[in-house]
N, C-alpha and C positions, 0 to 999 in steps of 0.2 A: 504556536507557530503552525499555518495551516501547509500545506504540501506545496501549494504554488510557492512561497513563503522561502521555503525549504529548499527548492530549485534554485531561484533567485542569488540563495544566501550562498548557495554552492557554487555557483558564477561568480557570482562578486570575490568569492574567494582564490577561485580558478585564474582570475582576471587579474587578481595583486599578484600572488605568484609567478604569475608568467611575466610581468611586468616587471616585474622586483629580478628575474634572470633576465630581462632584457630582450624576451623573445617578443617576435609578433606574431596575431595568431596565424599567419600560413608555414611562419617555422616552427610553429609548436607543432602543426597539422601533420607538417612535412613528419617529423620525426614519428609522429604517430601513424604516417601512411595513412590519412580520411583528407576531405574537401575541409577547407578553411573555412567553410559556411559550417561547421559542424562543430568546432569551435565557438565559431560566433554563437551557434543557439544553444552550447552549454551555458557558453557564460551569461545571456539573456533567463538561462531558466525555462528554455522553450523544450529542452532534450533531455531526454533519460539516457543513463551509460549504465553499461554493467560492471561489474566488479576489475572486467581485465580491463575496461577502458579507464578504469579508476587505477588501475596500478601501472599501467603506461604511463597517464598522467603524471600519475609519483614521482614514476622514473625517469621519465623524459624533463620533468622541472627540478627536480633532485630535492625532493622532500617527501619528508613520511605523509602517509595516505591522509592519517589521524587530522593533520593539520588542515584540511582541505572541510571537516566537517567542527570548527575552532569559532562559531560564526558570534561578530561582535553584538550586544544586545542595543 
């Protein structure tokens, strides 16, 4: 798996989660306090997040980090 690869799979994964709690993304945004656009280009694969934008994430969708990096093959 190459790194764009990588990003993608980390979206795709970001994108069930949030779905599977029912959020869209300007209320996942909201609760992270960022632009809804920032959202969208995690979940495209187009953005890098750092460690605390990954454990907001967590926390704001109520699941362990771990799960987020689970990608199907």
């Amino acid at each position: 798996m190459n790194y764009d690869d990588f990003c993608k799979n980390f979206g795709v994964k970001l994108k069930y989660y949030r779905l599977f709690k029912k959020f869209t993304q300007e209320q996942l945004a909201e609760k992270l306090e960022v632009d809804a656009h920032y959202i969208s280009d995690i979940e495209c694969g187009r953005r890098n997040i750092t460690f605390k934008t990954l454990w907001k994430l967590s926390k704001a969708i109520g699941t362990d980090t771990y799960k987020f990096f689970q990608f199907d093959n």
